[in-house]
N, CA and C atoms as a LAMMPS dump frame, in Angstrom:
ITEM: TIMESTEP
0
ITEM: NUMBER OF ATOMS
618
ITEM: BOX BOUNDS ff ff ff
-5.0000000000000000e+02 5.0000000000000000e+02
-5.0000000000000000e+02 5.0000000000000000e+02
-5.0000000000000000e+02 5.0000000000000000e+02
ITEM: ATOMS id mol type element x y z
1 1 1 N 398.641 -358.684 426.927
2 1 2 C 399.192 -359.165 425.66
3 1 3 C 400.594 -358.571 425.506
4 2 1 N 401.273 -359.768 424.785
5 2 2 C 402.804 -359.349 424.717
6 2 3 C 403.223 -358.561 423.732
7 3 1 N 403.956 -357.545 423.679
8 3 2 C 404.023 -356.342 422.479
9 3 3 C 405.33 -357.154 421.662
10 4 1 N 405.465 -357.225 420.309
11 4 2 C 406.662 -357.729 419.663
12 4 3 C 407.053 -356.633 418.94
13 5 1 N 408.2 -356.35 419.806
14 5 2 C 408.349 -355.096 418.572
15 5 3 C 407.909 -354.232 418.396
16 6 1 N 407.413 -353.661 418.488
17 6 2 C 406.229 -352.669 418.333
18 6 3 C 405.501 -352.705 417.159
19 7 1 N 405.341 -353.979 416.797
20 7 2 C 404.244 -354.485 415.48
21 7 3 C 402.512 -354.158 415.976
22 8 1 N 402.849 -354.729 417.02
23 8 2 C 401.138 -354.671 417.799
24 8 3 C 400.599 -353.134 417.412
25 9 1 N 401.413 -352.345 418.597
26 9 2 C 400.527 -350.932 418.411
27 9 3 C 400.548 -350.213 416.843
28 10 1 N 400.839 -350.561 416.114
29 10 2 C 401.265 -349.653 415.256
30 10 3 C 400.063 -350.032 414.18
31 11 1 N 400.108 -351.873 414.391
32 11 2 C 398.853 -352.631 413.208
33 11 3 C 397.526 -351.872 413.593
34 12 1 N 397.272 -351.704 415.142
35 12 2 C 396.215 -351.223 416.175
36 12 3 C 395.861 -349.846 415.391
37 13 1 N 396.923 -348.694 415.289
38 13 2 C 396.717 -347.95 414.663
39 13 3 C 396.502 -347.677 413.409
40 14 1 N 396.603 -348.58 412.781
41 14 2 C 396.502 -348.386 411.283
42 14 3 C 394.942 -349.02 411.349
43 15 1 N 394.723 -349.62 412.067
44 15 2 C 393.361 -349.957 411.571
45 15 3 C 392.041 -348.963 412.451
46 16 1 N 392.693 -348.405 412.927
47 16 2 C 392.113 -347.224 413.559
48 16 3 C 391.611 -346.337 412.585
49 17 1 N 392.65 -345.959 411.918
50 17 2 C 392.86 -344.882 410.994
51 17 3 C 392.348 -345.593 410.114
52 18 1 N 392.007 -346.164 409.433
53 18 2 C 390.924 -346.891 408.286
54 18 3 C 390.283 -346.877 409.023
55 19 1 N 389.103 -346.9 409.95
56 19 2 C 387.973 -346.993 410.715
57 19 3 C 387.195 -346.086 410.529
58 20 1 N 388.13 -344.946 410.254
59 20 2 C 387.86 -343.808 410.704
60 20 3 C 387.991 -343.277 409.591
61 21 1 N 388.187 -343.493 408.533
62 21 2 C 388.497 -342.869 407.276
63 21 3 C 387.194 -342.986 406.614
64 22 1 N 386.639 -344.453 406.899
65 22 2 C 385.65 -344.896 406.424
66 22 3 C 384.353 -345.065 406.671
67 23 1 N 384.319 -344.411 407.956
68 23 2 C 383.335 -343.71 408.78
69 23 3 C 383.163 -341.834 408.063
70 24 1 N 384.306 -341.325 408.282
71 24 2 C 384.088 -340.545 407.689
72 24 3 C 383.364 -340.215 406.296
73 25 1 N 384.077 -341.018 405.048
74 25 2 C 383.461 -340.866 403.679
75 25 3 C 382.116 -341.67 403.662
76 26 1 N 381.577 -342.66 404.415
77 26 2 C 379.992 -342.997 404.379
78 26 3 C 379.056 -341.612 405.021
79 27 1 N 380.015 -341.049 405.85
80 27 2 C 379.153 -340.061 406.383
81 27 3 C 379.05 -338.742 405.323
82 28 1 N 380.524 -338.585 404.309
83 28 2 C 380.198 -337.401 404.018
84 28 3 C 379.682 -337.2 402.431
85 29 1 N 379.283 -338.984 402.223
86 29 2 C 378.684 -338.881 401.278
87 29 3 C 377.276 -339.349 400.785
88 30 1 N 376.575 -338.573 400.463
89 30 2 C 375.385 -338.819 400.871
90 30 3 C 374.654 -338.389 399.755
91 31 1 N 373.135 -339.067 399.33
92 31 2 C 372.506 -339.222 398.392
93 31 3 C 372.264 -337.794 397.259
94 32 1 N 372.177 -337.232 395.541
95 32 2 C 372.119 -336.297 395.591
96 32 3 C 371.02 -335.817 395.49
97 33 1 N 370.489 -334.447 396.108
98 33 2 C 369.488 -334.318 395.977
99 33 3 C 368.827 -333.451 395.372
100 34 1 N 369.274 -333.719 393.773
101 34 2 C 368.862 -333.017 392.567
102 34 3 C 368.079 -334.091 391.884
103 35 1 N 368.518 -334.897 392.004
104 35 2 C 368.489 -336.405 390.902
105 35 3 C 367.818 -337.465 392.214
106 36 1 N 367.934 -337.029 393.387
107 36 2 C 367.205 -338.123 394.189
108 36 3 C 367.644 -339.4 393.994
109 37 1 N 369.391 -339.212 393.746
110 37 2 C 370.669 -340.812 393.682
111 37 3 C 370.49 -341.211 392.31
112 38 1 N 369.327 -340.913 391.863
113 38 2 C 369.687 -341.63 390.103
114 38 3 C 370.597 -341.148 388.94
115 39 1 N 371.549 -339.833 389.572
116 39 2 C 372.258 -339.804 388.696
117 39 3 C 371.741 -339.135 387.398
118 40 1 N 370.395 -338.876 386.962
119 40 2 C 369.916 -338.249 385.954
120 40 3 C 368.396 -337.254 385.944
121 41 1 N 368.133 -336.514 384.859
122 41 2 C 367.498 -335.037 385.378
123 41 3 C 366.789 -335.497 384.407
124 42 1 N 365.382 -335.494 384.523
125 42 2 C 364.06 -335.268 383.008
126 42 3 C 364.239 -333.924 382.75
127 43 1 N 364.128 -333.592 381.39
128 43 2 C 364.165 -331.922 381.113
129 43 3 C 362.702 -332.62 380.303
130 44 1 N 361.73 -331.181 380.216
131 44 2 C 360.524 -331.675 379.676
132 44 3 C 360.422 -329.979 379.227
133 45 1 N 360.14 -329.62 377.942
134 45 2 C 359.755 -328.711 377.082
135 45 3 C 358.604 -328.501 376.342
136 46 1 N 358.012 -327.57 376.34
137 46 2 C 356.98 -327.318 375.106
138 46 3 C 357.398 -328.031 373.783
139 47 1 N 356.509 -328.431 373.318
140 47 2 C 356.678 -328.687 371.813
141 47 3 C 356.953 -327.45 370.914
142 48 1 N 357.485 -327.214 370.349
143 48 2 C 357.706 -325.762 369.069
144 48 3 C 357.016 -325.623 368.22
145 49 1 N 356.834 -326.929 367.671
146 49 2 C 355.884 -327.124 366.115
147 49 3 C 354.579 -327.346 366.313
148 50 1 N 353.861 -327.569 367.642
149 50 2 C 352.447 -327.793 367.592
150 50 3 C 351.989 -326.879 368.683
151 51 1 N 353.212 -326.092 369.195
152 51 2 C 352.936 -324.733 370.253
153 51 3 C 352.105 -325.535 371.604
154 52 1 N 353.042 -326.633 371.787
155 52 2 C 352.206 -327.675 373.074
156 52 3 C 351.176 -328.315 373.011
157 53 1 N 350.005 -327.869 371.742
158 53 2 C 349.046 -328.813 371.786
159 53 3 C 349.227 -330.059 371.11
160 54 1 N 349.979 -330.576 370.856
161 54 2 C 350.107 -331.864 370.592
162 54 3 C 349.343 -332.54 369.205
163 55 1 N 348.904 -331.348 367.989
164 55 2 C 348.49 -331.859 367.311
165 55 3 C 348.642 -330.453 366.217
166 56 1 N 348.492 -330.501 364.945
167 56 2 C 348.782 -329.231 364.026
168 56 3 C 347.519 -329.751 363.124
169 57 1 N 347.531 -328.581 362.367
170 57 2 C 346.316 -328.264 361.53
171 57 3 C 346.781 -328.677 360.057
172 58 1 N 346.165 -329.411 359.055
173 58 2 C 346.919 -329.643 357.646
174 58 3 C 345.364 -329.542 356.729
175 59 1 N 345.825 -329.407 355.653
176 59 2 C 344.454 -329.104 354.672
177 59 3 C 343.731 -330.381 354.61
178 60 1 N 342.705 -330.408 354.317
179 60 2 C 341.616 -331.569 354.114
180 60 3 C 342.32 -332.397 352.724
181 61 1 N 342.427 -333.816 353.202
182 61 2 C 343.011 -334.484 351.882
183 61 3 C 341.964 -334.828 351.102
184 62 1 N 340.398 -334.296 351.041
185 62 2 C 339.703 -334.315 349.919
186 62 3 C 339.647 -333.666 348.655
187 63 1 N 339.926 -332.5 349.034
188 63 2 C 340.482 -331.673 347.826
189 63 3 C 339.752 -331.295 347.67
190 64 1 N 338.834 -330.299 348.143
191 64 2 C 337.638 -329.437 347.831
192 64 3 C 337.468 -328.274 348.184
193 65 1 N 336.797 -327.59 348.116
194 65 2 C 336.851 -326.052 348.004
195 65 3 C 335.855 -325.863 349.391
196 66 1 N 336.001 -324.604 350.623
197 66 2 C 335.166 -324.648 351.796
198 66 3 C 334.318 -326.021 352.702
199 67 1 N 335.177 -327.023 352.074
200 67 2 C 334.581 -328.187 353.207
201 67 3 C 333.335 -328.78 352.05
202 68 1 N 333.172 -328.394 351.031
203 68 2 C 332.149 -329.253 350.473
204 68 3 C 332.531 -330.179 349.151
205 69 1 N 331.932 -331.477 349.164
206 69 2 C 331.891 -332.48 348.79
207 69 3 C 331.042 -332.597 347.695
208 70 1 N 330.882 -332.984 346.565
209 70 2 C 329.848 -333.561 345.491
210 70 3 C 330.327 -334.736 345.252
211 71 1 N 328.474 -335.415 345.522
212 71 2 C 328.564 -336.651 345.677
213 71 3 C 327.408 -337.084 344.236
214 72 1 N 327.564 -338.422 343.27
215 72 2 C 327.392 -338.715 341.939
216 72 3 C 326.053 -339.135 342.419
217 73 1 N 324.688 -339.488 341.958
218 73 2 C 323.995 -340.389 341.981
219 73 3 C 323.126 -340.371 340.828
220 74 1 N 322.286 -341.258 341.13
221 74 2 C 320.777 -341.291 339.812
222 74 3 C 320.491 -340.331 339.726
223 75 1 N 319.889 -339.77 338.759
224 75 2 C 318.983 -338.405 338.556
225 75 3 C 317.652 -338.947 339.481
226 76 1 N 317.074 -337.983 339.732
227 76 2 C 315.856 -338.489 340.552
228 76 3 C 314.817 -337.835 339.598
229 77 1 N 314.493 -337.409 338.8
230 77 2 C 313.518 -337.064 337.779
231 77 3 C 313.433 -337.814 336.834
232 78 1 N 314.462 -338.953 336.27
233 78 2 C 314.364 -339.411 335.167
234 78 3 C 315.047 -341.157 335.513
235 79 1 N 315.423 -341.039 336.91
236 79 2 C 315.476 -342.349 337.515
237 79 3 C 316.791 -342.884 336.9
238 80 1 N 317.512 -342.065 336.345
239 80 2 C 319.113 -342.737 335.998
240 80 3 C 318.893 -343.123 334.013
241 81 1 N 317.374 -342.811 333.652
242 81 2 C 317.177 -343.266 332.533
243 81 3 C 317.934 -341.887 331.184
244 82 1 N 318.178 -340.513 331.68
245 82 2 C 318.201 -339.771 330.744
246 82 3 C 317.53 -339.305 329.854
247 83 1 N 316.229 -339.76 330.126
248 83 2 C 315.164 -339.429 329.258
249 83 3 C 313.656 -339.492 329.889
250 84 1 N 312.682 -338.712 329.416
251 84 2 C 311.624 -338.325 330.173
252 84 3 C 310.333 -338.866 329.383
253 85 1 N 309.426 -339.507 329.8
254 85 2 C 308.436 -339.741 328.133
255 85 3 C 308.195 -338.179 327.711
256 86 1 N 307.64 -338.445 326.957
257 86 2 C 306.924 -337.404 325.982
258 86 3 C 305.805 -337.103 326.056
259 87 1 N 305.492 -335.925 327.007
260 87 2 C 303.827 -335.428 327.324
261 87 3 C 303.353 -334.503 326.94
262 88 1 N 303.905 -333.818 325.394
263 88 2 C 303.385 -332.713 324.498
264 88 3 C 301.802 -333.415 324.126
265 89 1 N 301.217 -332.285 324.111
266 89 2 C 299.761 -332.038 324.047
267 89 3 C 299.857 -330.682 322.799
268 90 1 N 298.323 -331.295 321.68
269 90 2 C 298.621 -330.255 321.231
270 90 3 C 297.071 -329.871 321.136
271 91 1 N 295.896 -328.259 321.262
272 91 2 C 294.725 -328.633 321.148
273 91 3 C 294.57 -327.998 319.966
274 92 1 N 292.929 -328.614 319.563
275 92 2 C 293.098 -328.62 318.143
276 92 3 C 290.993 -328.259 318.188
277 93 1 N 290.295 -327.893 317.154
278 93 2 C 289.179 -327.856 317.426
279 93 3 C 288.647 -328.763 315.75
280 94 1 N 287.234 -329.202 316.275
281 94 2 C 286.355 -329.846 315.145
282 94 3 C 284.93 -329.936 315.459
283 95 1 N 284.307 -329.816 313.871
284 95 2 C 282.959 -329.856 314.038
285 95 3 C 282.403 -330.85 314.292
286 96 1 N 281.131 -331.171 315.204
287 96 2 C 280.749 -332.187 315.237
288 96 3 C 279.34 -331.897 315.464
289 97 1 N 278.689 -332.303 314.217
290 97 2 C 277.595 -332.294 314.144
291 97 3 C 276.433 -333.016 314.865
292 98 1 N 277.098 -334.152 315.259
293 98 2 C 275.774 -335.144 315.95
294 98 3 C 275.662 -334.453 317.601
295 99 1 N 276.051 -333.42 317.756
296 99 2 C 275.919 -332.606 319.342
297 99 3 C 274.771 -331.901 319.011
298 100 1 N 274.489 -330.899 318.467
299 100 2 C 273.135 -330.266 318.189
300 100 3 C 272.044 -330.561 316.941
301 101 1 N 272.61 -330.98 316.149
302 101 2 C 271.683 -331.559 315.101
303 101 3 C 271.78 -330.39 313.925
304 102 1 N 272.582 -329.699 313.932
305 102 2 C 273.124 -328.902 312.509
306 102 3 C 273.676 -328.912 311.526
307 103 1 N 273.363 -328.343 310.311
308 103 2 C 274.079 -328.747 309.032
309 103 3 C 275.323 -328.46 309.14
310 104 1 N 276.189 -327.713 310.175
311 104 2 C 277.546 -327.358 310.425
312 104 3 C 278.513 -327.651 311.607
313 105 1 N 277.182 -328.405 312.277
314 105 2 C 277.952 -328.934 314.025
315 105 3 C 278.178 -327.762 314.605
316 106 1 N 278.815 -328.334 315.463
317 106 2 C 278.949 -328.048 316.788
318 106 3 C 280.299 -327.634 316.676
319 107 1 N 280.916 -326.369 317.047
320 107 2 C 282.828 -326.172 317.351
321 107 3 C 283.432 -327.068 318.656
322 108 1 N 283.881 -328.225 319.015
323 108 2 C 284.358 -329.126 319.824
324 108 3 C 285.78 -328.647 319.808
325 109 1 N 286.149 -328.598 321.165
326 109 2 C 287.871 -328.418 321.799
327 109 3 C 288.446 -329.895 321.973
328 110 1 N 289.309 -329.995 321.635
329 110 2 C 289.675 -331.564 321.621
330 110 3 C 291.769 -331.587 321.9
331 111 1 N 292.535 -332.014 322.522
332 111 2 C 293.555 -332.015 322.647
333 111 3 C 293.956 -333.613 322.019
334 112 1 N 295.358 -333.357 321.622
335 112 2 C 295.929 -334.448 320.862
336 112 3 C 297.26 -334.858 321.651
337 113 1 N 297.819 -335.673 322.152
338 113 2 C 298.68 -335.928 322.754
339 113 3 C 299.608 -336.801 322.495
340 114 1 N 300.774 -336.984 322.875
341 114 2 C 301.759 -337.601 322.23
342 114 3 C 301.807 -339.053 322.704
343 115 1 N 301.362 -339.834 322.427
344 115 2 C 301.537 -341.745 322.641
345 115 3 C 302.322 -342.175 322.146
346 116 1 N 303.694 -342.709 322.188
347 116 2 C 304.821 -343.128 321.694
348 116 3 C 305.067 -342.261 320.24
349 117 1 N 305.166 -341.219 320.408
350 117 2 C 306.137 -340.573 319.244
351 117 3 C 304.622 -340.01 318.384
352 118 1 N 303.62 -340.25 318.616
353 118 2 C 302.621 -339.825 317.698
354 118 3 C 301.041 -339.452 318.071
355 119 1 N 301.107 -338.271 317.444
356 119 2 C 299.947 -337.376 318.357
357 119 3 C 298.682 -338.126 318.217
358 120 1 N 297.696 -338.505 319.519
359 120 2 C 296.656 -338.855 319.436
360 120 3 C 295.662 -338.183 320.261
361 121 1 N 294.784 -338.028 319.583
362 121 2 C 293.348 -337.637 320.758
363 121 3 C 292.847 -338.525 321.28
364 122 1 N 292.074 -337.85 322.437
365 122 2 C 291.71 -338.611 323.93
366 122 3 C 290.368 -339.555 323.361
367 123 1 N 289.726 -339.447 322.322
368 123 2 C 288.618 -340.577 321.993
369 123 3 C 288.728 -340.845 320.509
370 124 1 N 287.898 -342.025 319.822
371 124 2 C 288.436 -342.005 318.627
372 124 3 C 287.459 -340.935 317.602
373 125 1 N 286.498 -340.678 317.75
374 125 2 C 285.702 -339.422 317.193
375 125 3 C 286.63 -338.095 317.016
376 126 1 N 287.27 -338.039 318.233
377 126 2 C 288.166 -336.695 318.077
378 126 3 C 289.656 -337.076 317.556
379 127 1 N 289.961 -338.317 317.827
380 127 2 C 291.027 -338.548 316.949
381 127 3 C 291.104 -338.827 315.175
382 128 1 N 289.672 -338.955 314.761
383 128 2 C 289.369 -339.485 313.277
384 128 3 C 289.413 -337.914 312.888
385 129 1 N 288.86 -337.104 313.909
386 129 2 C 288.807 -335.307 313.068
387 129 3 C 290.065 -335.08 312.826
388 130 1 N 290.9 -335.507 313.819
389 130 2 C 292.161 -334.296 314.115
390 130 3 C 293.19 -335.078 313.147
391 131 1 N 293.075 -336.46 312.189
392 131 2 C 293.531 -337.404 312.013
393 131 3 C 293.253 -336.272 310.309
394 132 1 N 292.21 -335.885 310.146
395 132 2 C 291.853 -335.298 308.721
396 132 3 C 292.643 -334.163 308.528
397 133 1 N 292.459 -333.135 309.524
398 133 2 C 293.769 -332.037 309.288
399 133 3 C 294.961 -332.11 309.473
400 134 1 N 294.934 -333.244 310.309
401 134 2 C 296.713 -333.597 310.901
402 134 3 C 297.571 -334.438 310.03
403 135 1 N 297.173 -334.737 308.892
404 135 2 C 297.674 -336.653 308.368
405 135 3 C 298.941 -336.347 309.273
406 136 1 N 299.995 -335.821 309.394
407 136 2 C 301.631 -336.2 309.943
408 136 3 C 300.797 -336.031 311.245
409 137 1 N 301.072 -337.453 311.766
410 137 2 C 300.418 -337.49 313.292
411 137 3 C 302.192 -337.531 314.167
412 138 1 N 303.46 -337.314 313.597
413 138 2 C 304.503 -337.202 314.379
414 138 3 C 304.823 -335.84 315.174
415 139 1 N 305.225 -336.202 316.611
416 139 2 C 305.092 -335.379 317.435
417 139 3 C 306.45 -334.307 317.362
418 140 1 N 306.076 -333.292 317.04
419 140 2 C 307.104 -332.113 316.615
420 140 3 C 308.49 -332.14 317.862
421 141 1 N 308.076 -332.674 319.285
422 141 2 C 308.325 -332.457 320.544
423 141 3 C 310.083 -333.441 320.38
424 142 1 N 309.562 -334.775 320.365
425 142 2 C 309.944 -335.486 320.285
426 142 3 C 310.364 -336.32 318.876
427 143 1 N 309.973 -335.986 318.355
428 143 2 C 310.208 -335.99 316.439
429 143 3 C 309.527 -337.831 316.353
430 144 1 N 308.92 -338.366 316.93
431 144 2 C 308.741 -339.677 317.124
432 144 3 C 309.281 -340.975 317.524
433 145 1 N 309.707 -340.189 318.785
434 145 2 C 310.984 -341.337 319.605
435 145 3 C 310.211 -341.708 320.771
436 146 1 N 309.038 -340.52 321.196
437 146 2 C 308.412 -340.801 322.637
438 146 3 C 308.918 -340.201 323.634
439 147 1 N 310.225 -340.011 323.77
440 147 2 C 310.928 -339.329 324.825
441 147 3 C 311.634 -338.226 324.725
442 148 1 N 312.001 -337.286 325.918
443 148 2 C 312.827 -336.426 325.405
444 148 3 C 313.917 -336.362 326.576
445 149 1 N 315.033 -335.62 326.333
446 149 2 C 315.753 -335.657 326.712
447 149 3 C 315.42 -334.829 328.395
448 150 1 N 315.995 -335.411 329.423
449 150 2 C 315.857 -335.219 330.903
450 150 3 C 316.808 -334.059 330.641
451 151 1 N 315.917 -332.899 331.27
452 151 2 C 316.851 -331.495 331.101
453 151 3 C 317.449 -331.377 332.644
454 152 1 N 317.098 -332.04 333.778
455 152 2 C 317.953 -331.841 335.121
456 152 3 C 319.035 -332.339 334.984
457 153 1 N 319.474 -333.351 333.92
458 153 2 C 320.52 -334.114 334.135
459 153 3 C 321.512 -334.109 332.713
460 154 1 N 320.538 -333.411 331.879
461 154 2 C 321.51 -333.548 329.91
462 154 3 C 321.663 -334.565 329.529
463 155 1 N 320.546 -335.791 330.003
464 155 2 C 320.465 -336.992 329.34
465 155 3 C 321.352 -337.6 330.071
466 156 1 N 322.528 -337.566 331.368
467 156 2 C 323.843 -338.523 331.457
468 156 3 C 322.629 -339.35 332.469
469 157 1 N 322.154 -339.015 332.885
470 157 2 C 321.405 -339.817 334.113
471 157 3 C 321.567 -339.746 335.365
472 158 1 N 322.81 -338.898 335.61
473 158 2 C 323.67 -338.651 336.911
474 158 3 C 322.821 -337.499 337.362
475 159 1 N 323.204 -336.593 338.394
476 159 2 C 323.007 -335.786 339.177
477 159 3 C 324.153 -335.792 340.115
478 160 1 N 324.69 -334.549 340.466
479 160 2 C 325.405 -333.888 341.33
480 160 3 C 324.606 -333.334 342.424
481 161 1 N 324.934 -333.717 343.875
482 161 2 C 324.856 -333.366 345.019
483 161 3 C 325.786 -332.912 345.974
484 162 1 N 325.799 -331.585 346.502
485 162 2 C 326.628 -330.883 347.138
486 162 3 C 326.529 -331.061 349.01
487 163 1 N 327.643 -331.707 349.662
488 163 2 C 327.057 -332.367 350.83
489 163 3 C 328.231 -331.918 351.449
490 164 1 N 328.116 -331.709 352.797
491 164 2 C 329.543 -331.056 354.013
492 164 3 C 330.204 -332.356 353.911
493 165 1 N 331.541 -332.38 354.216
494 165 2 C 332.879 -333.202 354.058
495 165 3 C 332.524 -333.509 355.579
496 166 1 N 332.5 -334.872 355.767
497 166 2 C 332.659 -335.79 356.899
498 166 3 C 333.639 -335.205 357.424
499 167 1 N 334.647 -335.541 356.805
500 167 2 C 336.117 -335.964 356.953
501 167 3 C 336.591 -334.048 357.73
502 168 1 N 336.517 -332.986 357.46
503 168 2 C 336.821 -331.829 358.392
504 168 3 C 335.483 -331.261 358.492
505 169 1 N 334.207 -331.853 358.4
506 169 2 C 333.189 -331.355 359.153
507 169 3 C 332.877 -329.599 358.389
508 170 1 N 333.306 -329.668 357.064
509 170 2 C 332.852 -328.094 356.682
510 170 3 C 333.888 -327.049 356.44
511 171 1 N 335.025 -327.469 357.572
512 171 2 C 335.72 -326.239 357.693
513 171 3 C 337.208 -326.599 356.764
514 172 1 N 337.294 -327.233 356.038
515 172 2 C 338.468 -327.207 354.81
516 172 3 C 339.766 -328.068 355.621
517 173 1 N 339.783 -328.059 356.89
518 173 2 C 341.346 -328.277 357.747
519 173 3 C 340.964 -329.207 358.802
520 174 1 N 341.815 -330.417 358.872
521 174 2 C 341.524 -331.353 359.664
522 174 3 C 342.926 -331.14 360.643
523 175 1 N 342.722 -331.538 361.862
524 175 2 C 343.753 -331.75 362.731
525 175 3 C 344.623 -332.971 363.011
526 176 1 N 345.723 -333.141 363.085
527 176 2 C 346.56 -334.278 363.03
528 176 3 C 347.299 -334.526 364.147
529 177 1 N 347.67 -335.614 364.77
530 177 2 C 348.879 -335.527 366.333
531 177 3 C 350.373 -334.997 365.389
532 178 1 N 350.654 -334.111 366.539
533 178 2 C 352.288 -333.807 365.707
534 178 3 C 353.481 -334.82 365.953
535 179 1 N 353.992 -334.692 364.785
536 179 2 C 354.83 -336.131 364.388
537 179 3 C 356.359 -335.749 365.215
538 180 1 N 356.462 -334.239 365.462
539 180 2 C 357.712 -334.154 366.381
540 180 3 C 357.566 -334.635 368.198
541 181 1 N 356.348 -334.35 368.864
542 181 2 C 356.189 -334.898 370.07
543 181 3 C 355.101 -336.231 370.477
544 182 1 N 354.791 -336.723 369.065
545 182 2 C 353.741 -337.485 369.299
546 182 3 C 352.271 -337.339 369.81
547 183 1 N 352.079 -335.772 369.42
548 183 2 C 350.643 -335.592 370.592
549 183 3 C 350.828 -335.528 371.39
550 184 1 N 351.589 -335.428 372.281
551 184 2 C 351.812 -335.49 373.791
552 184 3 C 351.913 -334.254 373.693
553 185 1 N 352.376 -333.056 373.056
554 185 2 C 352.901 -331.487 373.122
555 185 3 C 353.984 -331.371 374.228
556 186 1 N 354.874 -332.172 374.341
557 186 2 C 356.117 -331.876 374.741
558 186 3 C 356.859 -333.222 374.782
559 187 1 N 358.369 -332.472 374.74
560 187 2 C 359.212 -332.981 374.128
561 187 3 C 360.242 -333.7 375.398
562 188 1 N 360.337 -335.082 375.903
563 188 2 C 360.814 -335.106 376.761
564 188 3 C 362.395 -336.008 376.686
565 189 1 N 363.891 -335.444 378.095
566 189 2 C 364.721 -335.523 377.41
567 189 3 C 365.96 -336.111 378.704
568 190 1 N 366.388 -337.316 378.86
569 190 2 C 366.771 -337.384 380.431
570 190 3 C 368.729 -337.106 380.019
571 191 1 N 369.031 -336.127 380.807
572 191 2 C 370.226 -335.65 380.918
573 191 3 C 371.185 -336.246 382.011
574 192 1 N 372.267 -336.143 381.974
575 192 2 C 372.8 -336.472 383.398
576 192 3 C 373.027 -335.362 383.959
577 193 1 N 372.731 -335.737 385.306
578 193 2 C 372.361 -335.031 386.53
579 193 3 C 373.459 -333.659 386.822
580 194 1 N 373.447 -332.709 386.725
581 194 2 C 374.75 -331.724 386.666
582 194 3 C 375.433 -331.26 387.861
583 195 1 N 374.67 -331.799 389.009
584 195 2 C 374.487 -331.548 390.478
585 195 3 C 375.685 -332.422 390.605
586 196 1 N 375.384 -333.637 390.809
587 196 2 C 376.282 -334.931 391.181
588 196 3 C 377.226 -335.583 389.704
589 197 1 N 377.356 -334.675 388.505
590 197 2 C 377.839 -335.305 387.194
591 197 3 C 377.416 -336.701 387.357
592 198 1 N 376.23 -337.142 387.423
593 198 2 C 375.792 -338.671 386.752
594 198 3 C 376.024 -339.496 387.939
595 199 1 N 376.935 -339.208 389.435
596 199 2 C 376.904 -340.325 390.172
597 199 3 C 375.755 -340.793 390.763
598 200 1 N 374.799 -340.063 391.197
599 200 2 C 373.678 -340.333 392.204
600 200 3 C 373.956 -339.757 393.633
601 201 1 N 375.156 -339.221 393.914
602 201 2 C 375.424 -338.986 395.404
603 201 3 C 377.056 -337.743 395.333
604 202 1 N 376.732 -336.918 396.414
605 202 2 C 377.444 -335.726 396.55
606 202 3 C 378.899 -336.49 397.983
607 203 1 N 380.216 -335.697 397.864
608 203 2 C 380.617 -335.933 398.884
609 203 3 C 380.999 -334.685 399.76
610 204 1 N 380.763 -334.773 400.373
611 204 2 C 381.481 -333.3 401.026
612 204 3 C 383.101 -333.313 401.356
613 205 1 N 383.73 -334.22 400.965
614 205 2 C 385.243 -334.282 401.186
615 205 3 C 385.693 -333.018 400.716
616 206 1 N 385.508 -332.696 399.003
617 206 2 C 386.171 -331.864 398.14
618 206 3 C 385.262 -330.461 398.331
């Protein structure tokens, strides 16, 4: 080949020298291997506020004292009614002569009991006696209403029952995921890479 000038060798060399330039910087730059080429670093920390477990302790939102609960229902003695019948008994004695055949009878024990508000004995023989000393057959107990007031409950009909809290199981404090790491108990955070400043790859030129 014909040389012009000396254009030939000189183009020859210049592209030499780029050949070689660029051989060089593929070679001397190469992936980094902090970041493994991506250019960026996970930093991953304990959580602070839930001390890594991923969840904190807050008071029971029931509002109760040691985990226990009172719960409303019927009275169970008086069935939600507030009132109880009236089972005053009162005993009382009378003569009754047609038992032995005496001019003065017989001394008979006889009880009188309260039937809607008014004392009666258990047969009518003993109720006609007790009917002679008694005329006010109203029952002192109940003043003649029949019922009296349900003393488990003070007449409301309710009852209070003391029962462990579902909701923290007894112990006053329920556990919650923490709202700074999500439950996860750590806090995670991607930086750029400080090895390679963010490129992904180191050169050894500099």
């Amino acid at each position: 080949m014909k040389r012009i000038d000396g254009f030939f060798p000189y183009k020859v060399f210049m592209a030499l020298i780029a050949s070689a330039m660029l051989l060089c910087f593929s070679a001397c730059n190469r992936t980094c291997p902090v970041c493994q080429g991506t250019g960026k670093l996970l930093r991953v920390k304990s959580c602070t506020a839930c001390a890594g477990t991923g969840s904190v302790r807050r008071k029971c939102p029931m509002n109760h004292e040691a985990g226990r609960t009172f719960a409303s229902q019927s009275c169970p003695f008086c069935a939600g009614a507030g009132a109880l019948k009236c089972k005053y008994c009162l005993a009382f004695t009378y003569m009754d002569p047609a038992v032995c055949g005496c001019p003065h009878g017989t001394v008979i024990k006889g009880t009188a009991c309260c039937v809607k508000g008014q004392l009666q004995a258990q047969d009518s023989k003993a109720d006609q006696a007790f009917g002679t000393t008694n005329p006010n057959r109203m029952c002192p107990r109940c003043f003649g209403t029949g019922s009296v007031v349900c003393s488990a409950c003070n007449g409301t009909g309710k009852s209070l029952i003391e029962t462990t809290c579902k909701l923290c199981m007894g112990s006053g404090w329920i556990l919650q995921p923490c709202a700074a790491c999500g439950g996860a108990g750590e806090i995670k955070r991607v930086d750029p890479c400080p090895d390679c400043k963010g490129t992904g790859y180191k050169s050894g030129l500099f």
